[in-house]
C-alpha positions as CSV (number, residue, x, y, z in Angstrom):
1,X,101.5,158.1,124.9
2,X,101.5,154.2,125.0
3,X,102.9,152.6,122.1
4,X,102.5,149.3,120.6
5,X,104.7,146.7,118.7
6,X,105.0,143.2,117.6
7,X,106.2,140.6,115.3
8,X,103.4,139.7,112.7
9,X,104.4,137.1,110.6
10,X,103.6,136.0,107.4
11,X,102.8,132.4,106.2
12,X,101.0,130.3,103.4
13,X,102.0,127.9,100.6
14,X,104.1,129.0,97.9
15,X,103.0,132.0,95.2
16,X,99.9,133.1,97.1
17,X,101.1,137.0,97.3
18,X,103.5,136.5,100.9
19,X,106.5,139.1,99.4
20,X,103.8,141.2,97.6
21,X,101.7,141.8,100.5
22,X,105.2,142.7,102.8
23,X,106.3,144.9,100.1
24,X,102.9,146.5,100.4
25,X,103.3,147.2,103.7
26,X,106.5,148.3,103.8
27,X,107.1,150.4,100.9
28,X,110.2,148.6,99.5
29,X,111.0,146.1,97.5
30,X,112.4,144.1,100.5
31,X,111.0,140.6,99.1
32,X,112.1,139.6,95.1
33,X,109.0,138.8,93.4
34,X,108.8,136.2,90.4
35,X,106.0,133.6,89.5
36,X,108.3,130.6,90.3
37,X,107.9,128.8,93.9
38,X,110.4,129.0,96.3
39,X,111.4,132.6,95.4
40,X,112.0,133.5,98.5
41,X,114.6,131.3,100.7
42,X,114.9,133.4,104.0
43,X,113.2,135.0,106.5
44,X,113.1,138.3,105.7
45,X,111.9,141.1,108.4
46,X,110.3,144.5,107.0
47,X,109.7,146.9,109.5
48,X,107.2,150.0,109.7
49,X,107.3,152.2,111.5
50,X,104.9,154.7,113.1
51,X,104.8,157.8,115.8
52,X,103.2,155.2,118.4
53,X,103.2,151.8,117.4
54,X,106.3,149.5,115.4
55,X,105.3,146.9,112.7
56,X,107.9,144.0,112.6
57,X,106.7,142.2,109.6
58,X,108.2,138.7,108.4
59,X,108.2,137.5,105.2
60,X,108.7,133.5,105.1
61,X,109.3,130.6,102.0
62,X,106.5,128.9,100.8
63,X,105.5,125.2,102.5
64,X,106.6,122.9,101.0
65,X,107.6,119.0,101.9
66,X,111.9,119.3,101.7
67,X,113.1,117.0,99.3
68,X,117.1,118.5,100.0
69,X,118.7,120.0,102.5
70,X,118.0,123.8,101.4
71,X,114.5,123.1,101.4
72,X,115.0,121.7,104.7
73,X,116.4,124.7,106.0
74,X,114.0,126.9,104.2
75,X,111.0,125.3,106.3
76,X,112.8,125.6,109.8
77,X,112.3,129.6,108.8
78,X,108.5,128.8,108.5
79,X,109.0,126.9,111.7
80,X,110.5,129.8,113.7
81,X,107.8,132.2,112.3
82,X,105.2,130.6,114.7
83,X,107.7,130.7,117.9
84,X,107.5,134.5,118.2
85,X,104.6,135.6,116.4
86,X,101.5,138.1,118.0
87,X,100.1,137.6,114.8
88,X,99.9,135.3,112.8
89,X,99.1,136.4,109.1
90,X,97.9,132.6,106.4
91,X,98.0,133.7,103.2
92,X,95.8,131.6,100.7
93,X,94.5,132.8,97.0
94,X,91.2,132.0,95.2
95,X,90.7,128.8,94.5
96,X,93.1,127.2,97.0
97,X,92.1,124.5,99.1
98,X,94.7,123.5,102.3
99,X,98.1,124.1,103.2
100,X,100.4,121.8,102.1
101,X,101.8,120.3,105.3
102,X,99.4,119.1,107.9
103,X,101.3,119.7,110.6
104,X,101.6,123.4,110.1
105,X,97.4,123.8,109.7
106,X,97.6,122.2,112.8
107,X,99.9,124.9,114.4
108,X,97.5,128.0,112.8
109,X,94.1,126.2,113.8
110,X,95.0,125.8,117.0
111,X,97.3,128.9,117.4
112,X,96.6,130.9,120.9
113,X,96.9,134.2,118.7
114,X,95.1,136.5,116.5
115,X,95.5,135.1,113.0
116,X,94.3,136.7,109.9
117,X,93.4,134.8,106.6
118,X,93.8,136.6,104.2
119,X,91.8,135.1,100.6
120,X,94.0,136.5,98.1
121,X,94.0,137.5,94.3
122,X,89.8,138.4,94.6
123,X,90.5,140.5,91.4
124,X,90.7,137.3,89.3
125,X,87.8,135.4,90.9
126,X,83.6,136.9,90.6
127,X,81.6,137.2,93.7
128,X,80.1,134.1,93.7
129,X,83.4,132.4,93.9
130,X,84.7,134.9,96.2
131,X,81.5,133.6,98.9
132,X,82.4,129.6,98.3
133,X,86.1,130.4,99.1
134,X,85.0,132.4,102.2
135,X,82.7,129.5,103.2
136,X,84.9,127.0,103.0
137,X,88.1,128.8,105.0
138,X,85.9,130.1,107.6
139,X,84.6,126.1,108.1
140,X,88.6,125.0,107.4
141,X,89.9,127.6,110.3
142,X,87.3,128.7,112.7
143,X,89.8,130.8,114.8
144,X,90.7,133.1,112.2
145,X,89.6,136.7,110.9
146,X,88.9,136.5,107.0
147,X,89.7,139.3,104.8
148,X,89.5,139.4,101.2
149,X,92.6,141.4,99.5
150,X,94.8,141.6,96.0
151,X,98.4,142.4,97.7
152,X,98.8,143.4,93.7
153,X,96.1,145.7,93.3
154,X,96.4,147.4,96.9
155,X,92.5,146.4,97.5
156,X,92.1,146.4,101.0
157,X,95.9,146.4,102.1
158,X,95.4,149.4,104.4
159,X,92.8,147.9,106.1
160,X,94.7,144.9,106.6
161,X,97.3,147.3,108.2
162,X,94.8,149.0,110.5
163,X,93.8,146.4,111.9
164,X,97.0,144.9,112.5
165,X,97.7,147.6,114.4
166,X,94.6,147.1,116.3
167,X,95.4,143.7,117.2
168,X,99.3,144.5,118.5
169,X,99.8,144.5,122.1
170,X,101.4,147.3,124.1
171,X,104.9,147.3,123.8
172,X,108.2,149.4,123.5
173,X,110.2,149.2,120.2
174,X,111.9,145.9,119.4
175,X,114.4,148.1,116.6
176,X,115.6,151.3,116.0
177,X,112.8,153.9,114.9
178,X,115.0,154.5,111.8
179,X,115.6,151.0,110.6
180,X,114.0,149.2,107.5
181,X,115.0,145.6,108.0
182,X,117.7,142.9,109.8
183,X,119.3,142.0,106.7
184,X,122.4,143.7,105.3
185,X,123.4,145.7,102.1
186,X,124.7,142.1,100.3
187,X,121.4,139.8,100.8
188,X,119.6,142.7,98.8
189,X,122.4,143.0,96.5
190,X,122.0,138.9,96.5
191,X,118.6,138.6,96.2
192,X,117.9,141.4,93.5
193,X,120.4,139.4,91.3
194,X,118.6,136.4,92.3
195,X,115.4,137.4,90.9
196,X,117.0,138.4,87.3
197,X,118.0,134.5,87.4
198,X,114.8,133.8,88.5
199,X,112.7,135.2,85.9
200,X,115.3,134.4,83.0
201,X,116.7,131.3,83.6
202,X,114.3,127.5,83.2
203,X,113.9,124.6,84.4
204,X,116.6,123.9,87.2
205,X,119.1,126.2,86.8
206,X,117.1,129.3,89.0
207,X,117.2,126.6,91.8
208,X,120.6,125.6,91.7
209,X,121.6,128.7,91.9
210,X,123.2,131.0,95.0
211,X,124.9,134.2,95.1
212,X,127.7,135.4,97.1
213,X,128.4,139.2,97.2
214,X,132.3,139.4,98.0
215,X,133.3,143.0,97.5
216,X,130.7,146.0,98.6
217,X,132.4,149.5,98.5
218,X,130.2,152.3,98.7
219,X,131.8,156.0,98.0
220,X,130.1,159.0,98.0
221,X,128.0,158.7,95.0
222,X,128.9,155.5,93.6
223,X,129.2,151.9,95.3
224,X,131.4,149.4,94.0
225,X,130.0,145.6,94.0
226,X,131.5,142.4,92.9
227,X,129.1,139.5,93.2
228,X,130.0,135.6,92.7
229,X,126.8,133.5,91.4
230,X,127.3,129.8,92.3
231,X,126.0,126.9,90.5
232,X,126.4,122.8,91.0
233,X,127.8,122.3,87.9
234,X,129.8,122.8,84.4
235,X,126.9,122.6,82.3
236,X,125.0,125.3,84.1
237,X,127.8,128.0,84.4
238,X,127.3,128.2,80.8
239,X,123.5,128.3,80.8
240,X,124.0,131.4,82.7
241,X,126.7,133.2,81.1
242,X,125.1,132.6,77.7
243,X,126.5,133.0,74.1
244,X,129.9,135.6,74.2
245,X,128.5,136.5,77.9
246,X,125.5,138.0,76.7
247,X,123.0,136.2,79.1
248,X,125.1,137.2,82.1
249,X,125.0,140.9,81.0
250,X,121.4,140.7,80.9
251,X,121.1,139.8,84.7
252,X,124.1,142.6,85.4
253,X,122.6,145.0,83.5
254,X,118.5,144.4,85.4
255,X,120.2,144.2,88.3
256,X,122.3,147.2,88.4
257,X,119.1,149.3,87.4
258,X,117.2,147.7,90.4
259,X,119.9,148.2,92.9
260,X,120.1,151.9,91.4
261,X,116.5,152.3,92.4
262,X,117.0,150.5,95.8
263,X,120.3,152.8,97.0
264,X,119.4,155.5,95.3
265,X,123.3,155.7,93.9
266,X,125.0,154.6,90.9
267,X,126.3,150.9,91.3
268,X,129.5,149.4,89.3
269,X,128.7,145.7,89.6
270,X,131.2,142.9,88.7
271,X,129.7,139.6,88.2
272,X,131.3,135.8,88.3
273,X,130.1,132.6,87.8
274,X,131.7,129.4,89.8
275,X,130.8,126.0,90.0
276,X,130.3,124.8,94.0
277,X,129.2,121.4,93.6
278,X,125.9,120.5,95.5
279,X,125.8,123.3,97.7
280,X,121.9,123.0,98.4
281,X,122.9,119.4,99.8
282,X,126.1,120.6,101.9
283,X,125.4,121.6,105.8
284,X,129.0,124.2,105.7
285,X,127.7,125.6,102.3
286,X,124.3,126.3,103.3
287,X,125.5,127.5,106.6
288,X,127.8,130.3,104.8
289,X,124.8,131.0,102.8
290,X,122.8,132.3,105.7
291,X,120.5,128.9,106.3
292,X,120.7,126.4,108.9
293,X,121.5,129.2,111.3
C-alpha cells in the first residue's frame, strides 16, 4: 500500500483561528487558545496520524513587525514554516484585508506549492459578505484554493483534512506512528500555565511573562510539577501573585485541572514567581527559553 506524508504548515496574521484549526485536526489541545495576539510564541508540530498517510501539521505565531527581540524570534518560526512546507495553509477571517508583512504575501503568492486559503469565522459574517471576501482573496492570491471554514464550529474542517491529504505527496513517515507532537511534557505544562496568565492578567503583564518548568516527576498515578513564572520586574511579580497569593492560586488551580485533562493523571503543581529582568530583550535568555534556536 503506498503511503503519503508531509509537513503542512500553518500561517496568517495574529487571532485568525491558526491554534483552533490545529487543535481541530489533531484532537488535542496542542495550541493554548486566548483572544490576545501573540498567544502562541513557538512552532508547535501536531501530528495525525492515519493507516496510509502521516499529517505533520505546524502551528506558527501570528505576523507581526518585531518591535523586541522575542518578537524577533517568534517571526524566524514563521520564517522556517515556508522552508519545508508541501503545503502551505494562509489563514485569514472575515473581514480581513492583507497580511501584515509584505514580504511574507510575497512568499505565499508566489509559493511553488499547493496553498490553501482558508476564509475563516463564516459563522459571524452573511452570505453576501462571505462572496465579497471570496472575491477579493481569490483577486489578492490567484495561486490559492479558497475554502470557507469556522475552526470553532468544525464547519467544513474535515473537508479541509481530506483534501489535505489529497494534496500530500507519496512519502514514508517522517515520526513515529505513535507520536503526537516534537515538543516535551514541560512546553505543555509551560504553555497551559501560560494561557491562565493570558486570559487573567492585562495590559503588559501576559507579555512579559515566561514560564520555566524545573521539576517534572511523574509516578504511577500522580506527577509531581514545580513551575517558575518569570517576569521583568518587581511591580509585576505582585500583579501576578495577587492579594495574600490569591491570583496565583487561581492560575495553579486552572492549570492543574487542564493538565489533569491533558495527562490523564492527578498533577501536584508548585508554582513561583521570579523577577528576570528583560528576558524578551536578552539573546542567552530567549535561547534557554526555546527561541532563537
Amino acid at each position: 500500500m503506498s503511503h503519503k506524508a508531509g509537513f503542512v504548515n500553518i500561517i496568517g496574521n495574529p487571532n485568525v483561528g491558526k491554534s483552533t484549526l490545529m487543535n481541530a485536526f489533531v484532537g488535542e489541545k496542542l495550541s493554548i487558545i486566548t483572544s490576545k495576539a501573540q498567544t502562541t510564541r513557538h512552532r508547535i508540530l501536531g501530528i495525525v496520524n492515519g493507516e496510509d498517510f502521516q499529517v505533520v501539521l505546524s502551528d506558527t505565531p501570528g505576523i507581526i513587525k518585531p518591535a523586541y527581540e522575542l518578537q524577533a524570534s517568534m517571526m524566524g518560526f514563521v520564517k522556517s514554516a515556508f522552508e519545508d512546507a508541501d503545503i502551505l495553509i494562509y489563514m485569514v477571517e472575515i473581514g480581513e484585508q492583507e497580511l501584515k508583512d509584505e514580504a511574507f504575501f510575497n512568499k505565499i503568492t508566489n509559493s511553488k506549492i499547493p496553498v490553501l486559503l482558508l476564509l475563516n469565522k463564516i459563522d459571524t459574517s452573511d452570505q453576501e459578505q462571505l462572496e465579497t471576501q471570496v472575491q477579493l482573496w481569490a483577486n489578492k492570491v490567484p495561486n490559492a484554493e479558497i475554502i470557507p471554514i469556522s475552526a470553532l464550529t468544525g464547519f467544513q474542517v474535515k473537508e479541509v483534512f481530506d483534501r489535505i491529504i489529497e494534496l500530500l505527496p507519496e512519502s514514508p513517515p517522517f515520526y513515529p506512528k505513535d507520536q503526537l507532537t516534537d515538543k516535551p511534557e514541560r512546553f505543555f505544562i509551560n504553555e497551559t500555565i501560560r494561557e491562565k496568565i493570558l486570559i487573567h492578567y492585562k495590559k503588559e503583564i501576559p507579555y512579559a511573562v515566561e514560564v520555566d518548568t524545573e521539576e517534572f516527576f511523574e509516578e504511577d498515578h500522580i506527577i509531581r510539577v514545580r513551575s517558575v513564572i518569570m517576569v521583568e520586574r518587581e511591580t509585576q511579580k505582585g500583579i501576578i501573585i495577587g492579594h495574600k497569593g490569591s491570583a496565583l492560586k487561581r492560575v495553579g488551580v486552572e492549570a492543574r485541572k487542564d493538565l489533569e485533562k491533558f495527562f490523564g493523571k492527578q498533577i501536584h503543581l508548585e508554582l513561583y514567581v521570579k523577577v528576570n529582568k528583560n528576558w524578551r530583550s536578552n539573546q542567552n535568555q530567549l535561547k534557554r527559553f526555546g527561541y532563537n534556536n
